[in-house]
Jmol script that loads the backbone (N, CA, C; Angstrom):
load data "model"
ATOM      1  N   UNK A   1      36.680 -88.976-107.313  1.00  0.00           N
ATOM      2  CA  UNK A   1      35.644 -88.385-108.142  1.00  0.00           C
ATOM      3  C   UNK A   1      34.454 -88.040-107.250  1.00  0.00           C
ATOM      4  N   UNK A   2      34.053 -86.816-107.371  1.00  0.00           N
ATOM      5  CA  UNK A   2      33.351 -86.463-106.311  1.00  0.00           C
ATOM      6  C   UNK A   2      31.796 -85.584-107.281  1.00  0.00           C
ATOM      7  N   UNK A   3      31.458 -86.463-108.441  1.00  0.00           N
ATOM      8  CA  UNK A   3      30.467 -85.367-109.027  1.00  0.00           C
ATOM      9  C   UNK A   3      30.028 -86.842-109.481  1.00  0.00           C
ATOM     10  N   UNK A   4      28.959 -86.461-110.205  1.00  0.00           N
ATOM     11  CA  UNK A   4      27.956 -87.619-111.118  1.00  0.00           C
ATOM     12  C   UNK A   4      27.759 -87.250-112.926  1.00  0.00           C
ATOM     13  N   UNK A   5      27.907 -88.382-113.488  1.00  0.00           N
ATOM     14  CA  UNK A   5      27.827 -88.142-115.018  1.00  0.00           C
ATOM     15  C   UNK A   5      26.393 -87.461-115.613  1.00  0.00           C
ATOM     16  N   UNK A   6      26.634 -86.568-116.147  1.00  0.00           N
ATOM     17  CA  UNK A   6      25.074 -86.529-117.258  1.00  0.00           C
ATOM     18  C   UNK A   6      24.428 -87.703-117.495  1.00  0.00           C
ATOM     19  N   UNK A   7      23.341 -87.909-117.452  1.00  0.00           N
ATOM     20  CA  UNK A   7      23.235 -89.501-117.939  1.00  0.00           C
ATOM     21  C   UNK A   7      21.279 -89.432-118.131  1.00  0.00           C
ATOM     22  N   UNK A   8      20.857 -89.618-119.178  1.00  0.00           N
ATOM     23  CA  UNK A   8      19.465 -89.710-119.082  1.00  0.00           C
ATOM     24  C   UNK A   8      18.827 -91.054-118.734  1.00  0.00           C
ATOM     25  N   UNK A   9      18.164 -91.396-117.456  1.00  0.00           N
ATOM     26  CA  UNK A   9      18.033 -92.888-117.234  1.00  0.00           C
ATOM     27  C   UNK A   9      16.691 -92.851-117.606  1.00  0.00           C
ATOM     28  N   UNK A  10      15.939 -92.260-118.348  1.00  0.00           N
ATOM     29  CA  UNK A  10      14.440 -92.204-118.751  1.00  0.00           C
ATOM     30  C   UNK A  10      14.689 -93.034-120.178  1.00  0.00           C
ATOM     31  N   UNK A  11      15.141 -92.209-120.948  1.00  0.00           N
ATOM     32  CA  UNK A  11      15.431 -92.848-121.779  1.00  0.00           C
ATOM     33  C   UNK A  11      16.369 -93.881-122.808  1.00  0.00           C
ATOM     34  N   UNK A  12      17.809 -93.695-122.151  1.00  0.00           N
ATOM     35  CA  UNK A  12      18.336 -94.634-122.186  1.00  0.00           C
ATOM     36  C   UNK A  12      17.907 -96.441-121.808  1.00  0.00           C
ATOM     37  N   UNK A  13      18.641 -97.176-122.508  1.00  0.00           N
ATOM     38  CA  UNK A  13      18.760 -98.559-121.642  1.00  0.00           C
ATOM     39  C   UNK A  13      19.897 -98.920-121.068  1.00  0.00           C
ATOM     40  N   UNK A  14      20.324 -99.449-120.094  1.00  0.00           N
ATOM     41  CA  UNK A  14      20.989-100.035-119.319  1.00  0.00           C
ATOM     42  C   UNK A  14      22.645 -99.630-120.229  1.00  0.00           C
ATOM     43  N   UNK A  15      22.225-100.678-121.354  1.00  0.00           N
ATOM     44  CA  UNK A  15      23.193-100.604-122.315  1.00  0.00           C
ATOM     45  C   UNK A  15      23.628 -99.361-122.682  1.00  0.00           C
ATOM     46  N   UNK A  16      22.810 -98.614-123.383  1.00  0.00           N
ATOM     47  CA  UNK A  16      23.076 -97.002-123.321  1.00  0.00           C
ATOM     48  C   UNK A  16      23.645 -96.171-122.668  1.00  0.00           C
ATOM     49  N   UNK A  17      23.505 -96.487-121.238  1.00  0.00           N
ATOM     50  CA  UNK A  17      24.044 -95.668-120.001  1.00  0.00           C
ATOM     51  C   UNK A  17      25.318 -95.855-119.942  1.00  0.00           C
ATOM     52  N   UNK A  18      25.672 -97.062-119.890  1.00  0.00           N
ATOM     53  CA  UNK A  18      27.153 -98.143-119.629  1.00  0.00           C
ATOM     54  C   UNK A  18      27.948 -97.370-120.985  1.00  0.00           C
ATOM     55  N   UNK A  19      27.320 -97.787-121.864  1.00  0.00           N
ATOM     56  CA  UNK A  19      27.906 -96.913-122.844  1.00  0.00           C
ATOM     57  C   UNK A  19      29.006 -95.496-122.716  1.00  0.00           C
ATOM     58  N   UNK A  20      27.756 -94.735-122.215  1.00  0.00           N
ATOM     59  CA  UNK A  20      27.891 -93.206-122.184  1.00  0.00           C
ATOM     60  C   UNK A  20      28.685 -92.583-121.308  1.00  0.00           C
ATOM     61  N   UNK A  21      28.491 -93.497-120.092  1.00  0.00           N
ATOM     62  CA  UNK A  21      29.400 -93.664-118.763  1.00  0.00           C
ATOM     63  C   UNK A  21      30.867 -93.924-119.398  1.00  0.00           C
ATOM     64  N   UNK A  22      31.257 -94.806-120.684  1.00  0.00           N
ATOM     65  CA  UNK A  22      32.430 -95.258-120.806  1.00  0.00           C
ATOM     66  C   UNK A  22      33.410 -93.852-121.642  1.00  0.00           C
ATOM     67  N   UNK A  23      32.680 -93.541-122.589  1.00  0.00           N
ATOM     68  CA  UNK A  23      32.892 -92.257-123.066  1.00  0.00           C
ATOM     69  C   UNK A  23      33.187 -90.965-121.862  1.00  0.00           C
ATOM     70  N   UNK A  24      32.785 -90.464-121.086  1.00  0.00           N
ATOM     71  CA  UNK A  24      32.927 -89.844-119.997  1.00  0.00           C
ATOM     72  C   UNK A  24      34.394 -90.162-119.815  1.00  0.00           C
ATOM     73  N   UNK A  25      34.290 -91.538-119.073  1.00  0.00           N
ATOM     74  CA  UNK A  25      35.496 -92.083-118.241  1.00  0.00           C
ATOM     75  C   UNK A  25      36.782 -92.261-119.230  1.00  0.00           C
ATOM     76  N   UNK A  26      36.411 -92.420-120.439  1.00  0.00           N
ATOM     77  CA  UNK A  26      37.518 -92.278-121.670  1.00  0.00           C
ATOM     78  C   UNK A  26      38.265 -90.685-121.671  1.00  0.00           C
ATOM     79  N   UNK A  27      37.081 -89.704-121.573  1.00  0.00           N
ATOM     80  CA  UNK A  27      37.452 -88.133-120.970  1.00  0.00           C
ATOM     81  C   UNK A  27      38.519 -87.901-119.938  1.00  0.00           C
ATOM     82  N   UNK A  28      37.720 -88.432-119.270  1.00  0.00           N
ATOM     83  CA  UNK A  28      38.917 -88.271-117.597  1.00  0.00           C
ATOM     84  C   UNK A  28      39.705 -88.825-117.710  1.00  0.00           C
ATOM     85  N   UNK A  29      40.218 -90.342-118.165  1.00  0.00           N
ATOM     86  CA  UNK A  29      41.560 -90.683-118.543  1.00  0.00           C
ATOM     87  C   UNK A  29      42.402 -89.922-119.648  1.00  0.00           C
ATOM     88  N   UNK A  30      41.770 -89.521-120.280  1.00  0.00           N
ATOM     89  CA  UNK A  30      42.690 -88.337-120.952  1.00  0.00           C
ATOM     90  C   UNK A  30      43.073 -87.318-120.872  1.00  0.00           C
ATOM     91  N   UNK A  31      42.476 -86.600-119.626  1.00  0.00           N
ATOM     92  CA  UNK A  31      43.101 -85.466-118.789  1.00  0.00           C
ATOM     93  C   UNK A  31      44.025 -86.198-118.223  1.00  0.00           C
ATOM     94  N   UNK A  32      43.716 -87.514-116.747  1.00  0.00           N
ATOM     95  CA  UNK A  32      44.502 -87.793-115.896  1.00  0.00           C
ATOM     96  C   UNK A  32      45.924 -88.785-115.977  1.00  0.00           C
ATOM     97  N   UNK A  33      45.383 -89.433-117.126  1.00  0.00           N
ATOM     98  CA  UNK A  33      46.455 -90.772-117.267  1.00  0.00           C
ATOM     99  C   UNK A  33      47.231 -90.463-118.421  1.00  0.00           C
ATOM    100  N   UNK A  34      46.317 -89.880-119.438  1.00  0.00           N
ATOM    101  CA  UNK A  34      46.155 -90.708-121.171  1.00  0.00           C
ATOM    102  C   UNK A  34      45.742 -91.495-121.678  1.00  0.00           C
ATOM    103  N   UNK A  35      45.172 -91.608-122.742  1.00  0.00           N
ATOM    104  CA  UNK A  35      44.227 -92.583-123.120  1.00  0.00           C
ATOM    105  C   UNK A  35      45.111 -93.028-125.247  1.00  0.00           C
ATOM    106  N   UNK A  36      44.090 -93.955-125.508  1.00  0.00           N
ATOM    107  CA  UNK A  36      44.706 -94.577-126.865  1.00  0.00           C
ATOM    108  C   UNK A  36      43.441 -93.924-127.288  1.00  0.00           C
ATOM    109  N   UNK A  37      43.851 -93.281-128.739  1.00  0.00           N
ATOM    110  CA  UNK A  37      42.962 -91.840-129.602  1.00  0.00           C
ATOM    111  C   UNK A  37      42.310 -92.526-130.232  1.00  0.00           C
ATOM    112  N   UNK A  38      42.549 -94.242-130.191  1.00  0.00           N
ATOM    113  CA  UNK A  38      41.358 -95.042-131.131  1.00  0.00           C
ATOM    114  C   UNK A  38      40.275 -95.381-129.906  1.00  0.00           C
ATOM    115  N   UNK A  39      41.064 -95.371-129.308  1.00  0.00           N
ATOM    116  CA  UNK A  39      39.551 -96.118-128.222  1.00  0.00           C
ATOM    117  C   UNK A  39      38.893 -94.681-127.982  1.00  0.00           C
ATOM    118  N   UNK A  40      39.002 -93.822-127.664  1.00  0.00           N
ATOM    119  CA  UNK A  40      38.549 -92.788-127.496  1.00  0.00           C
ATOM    120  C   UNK A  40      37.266 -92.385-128.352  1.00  0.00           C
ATOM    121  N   UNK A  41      37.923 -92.498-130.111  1.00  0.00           N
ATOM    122  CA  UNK A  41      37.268 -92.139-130.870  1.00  0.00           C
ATOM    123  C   UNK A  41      36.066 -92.901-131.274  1.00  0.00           C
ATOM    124  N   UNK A  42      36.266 -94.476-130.580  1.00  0.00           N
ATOM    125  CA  UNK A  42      35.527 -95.231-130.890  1.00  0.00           C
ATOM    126  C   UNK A  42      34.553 -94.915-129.730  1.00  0.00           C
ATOM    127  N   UNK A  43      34.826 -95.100-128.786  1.00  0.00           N
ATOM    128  CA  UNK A  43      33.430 -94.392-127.400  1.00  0.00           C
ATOM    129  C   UNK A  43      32.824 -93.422-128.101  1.00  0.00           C
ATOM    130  N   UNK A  44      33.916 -92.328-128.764  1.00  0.00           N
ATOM    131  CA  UNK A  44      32.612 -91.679-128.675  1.00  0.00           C
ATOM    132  C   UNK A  44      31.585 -92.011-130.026  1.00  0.00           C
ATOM    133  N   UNK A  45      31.881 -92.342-131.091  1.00  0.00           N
ATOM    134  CA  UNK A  45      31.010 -92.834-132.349  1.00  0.00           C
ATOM    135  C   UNK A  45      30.013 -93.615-131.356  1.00  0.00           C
ATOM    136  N   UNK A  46      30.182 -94.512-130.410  1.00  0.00           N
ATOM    137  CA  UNK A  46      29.102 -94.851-129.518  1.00  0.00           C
ATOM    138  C   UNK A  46      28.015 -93.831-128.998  1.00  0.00           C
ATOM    139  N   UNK A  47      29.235 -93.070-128.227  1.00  0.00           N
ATOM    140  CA  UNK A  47      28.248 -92.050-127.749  1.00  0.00           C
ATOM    141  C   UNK A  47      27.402 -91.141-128.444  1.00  0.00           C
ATOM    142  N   UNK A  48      28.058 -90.669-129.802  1.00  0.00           N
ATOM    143  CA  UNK A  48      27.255 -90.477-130.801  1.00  0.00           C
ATOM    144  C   UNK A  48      25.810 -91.066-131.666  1.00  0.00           C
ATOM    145  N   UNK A  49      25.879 -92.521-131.629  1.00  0.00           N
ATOM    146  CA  UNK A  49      25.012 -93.284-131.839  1.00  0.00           C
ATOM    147  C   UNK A  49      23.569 -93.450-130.896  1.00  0.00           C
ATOM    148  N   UNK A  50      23.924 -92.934-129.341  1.00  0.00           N
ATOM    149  CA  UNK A  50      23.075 -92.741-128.159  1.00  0.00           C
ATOM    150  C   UNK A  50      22.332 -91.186-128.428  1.00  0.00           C
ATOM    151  N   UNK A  51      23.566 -90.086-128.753  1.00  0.00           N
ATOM    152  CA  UNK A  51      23.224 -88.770-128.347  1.00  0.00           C
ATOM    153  C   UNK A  51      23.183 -88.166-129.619  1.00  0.00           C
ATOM    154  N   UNK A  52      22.664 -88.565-130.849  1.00  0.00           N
ATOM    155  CA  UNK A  52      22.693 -88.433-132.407  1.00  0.00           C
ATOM    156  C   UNK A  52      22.303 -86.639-132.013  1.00  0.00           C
ATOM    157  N   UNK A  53      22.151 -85.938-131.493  1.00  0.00           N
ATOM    158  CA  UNK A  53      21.515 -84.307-131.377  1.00  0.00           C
ATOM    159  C   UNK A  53      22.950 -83.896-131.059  1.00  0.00           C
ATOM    160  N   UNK A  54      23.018 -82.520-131.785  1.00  0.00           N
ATOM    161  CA  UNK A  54      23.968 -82.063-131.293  1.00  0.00           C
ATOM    162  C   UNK A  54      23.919 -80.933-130.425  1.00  0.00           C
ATOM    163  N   UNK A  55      22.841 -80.436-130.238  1.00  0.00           N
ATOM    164  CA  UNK A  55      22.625 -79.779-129.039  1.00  0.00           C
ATOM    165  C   UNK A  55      21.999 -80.470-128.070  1.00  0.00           C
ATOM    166  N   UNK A  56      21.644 -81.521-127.752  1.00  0.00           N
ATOM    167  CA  UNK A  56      22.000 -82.681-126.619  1.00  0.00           C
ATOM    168  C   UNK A  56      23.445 -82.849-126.433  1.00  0.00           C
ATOM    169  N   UNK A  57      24.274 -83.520-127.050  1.00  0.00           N
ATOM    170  CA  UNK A  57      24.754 -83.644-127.098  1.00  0.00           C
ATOM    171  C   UNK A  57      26.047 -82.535-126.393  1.00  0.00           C
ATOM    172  N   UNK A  58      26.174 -81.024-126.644  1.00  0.00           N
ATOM    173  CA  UNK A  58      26.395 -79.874-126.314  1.00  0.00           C
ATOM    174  C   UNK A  58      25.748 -79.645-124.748  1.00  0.00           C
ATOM    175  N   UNK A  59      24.281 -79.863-124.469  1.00  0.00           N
ATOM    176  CA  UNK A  59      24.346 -79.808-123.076  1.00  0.00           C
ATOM    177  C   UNK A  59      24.878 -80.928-122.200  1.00  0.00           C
ATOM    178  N   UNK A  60      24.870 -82.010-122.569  1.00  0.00           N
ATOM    179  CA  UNK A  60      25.337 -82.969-121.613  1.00  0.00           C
ATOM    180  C   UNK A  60      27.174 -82.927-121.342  1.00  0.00           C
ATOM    181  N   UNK A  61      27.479 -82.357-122.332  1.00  0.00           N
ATOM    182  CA  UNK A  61      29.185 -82.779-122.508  1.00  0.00           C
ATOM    183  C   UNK A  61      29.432 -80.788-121.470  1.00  0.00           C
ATOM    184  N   UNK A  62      28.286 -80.481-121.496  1.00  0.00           N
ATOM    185  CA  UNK A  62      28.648 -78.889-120.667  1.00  0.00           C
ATOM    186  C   UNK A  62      28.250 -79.182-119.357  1.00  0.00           C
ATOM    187  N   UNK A  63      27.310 -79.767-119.241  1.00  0.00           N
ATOM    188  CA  UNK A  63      27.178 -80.209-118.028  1.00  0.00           C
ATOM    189  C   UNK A  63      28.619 -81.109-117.497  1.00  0.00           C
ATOM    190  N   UNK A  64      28.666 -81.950-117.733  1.00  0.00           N
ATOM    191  CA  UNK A  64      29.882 -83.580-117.737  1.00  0.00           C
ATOM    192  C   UNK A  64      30.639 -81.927-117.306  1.00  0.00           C
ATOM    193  N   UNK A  65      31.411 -81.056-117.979  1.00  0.00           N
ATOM    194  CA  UNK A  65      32.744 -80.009-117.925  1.00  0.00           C
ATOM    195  C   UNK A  65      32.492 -79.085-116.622  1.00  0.00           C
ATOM    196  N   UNK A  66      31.093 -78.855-116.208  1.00  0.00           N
ATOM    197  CA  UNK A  66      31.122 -77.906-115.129  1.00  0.00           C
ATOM    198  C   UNK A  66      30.956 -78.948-114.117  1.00  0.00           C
ATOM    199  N   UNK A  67      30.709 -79.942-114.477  1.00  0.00           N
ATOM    200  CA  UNK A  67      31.031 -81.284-113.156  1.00  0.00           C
ATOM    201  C   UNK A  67      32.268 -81.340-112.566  1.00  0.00           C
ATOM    202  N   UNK A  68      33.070 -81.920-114.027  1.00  0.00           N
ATOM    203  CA  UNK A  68      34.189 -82.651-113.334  1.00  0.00           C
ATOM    204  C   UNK A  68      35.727 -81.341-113.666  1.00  0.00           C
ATOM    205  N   UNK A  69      35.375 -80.400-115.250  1.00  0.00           N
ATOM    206  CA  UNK A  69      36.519 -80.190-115.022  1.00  0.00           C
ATOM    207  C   UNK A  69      37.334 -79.999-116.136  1.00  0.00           C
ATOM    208  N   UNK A  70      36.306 -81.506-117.140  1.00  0.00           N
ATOM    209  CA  UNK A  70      36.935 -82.225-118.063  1.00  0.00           C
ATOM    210  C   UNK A  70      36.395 -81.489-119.348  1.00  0.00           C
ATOM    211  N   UNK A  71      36.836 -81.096-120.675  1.00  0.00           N
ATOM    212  CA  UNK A  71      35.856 -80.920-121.658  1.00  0.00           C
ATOM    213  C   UNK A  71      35.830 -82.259-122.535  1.00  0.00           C
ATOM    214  N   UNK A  72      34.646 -82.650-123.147  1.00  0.00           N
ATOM    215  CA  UNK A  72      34.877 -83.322-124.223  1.00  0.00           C
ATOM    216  C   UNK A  72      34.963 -82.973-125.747  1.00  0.00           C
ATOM    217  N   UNK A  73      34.749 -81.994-125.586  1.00  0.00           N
ATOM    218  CA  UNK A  73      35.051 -80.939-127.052  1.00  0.00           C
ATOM    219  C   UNK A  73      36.331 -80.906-127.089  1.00  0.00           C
ATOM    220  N   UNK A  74      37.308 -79.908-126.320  1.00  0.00           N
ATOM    221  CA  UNK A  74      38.303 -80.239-126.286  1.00  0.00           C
ATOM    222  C   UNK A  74      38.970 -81.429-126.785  1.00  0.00           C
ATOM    223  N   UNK A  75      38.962 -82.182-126.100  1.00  0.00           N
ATOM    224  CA  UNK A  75      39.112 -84.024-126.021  1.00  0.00           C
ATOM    225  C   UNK A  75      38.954 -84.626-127.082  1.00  0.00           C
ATOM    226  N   UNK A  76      38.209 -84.239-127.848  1.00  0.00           N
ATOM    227  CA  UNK A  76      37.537 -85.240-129.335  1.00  0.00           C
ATOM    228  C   UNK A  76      38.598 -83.555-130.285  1.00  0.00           C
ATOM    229  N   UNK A  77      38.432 -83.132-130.154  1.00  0.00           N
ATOM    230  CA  UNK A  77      38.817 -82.069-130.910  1.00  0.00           C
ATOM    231  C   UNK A  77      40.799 -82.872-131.235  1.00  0.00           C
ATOM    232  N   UNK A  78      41.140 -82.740-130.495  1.00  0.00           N
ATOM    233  CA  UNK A  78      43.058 -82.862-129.992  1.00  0.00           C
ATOM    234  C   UNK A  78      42.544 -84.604-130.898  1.00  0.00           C
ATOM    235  N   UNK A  79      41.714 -85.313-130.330  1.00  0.00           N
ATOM    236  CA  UNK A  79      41.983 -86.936-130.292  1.00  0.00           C
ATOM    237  C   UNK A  79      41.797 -86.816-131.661  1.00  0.00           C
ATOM    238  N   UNK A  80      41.190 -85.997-132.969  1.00  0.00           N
ATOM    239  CA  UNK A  80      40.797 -86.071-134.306  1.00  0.00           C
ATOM    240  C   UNK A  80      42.347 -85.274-135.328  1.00  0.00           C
ATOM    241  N   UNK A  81      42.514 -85.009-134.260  1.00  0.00           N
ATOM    242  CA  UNK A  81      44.318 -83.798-134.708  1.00  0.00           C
ATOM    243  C   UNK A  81      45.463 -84.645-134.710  1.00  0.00           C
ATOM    244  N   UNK A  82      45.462 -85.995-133.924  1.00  0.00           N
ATOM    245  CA  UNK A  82      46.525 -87.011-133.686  1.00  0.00           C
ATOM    246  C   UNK A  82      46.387 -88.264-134.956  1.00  0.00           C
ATOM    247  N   UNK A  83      47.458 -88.476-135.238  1.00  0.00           N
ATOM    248  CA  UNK A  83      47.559 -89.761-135.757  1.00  0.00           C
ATOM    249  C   UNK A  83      46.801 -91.072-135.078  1.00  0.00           C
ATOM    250  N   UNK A  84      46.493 -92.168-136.714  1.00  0.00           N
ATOM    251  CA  UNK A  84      45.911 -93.326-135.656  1.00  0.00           C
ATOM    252  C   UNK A  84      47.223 -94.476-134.754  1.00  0.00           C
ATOM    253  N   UNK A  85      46.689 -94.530-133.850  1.00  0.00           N
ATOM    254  CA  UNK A  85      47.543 -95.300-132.982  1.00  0.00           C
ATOM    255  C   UNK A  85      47.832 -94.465-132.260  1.00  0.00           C
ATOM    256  N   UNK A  86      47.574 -93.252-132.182  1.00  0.00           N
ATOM    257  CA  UNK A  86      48.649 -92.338-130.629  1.00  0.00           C
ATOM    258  C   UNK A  86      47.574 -92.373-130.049  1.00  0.00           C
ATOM    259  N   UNK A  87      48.292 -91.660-128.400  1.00  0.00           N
ATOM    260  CA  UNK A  87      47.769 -91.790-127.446  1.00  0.00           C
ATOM    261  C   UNK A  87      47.577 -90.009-127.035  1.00  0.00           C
ATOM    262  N   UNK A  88      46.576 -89.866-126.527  1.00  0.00           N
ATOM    263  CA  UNK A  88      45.991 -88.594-126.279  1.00  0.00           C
ATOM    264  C   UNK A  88      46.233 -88.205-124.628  1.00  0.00           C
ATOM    265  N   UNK A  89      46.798 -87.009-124.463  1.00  0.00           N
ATOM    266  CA  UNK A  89      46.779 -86.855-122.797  1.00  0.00           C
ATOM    267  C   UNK A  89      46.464 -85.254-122.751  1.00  0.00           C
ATOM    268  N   UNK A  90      45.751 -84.837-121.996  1.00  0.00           N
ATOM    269  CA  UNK A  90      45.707 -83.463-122.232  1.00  0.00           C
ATOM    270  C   UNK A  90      46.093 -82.910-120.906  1.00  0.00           C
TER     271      UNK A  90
END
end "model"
wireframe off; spacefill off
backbone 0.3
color backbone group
């Protein structure tokens, strides 16, 4: 991994960041590995709870895509189309 997450350290806390960071990394395992569509969905209701704007929300996840690669639109989009219990790989 050769880029850095969106991440607001002004206003976030510690907790927040770790958070947001996990959601991300829930992303990239679902391009690279696959991931489980509950844990997924659950990061992001987190990340949602941090980034309640949805045009925040829209720049950071565009930023995060011209970083790494990854979309999370995409990603939450497919992970909301699957049954609960499957596993998401894109």
């Amino acid at each position: 991994m050769s880029y850095t997450y969106p991440i607001d350290e002004v206003h976030w806390t510690k907790e927040e960041i770790i958070d947001v960071v996990n959601f991300y990394s829930m992303v990239e395992k679902a391009y690279e590995t696959g991931v489980g569509r509950d844990d997924l969905l659950m990061a992001y209701t987190r990340f949602k709870q941090i980034v309640p704007s949805k045009s925040e929300e829209k720049t950071l996840c565009n930023t995060f895509e011209k970083e790494s690669g990854y979309s999370c639109y995409r990603t939450i989009k497919e992970a909301k189309a699957l049954g609960k219990g499957d596993k998401i790989k894109m």
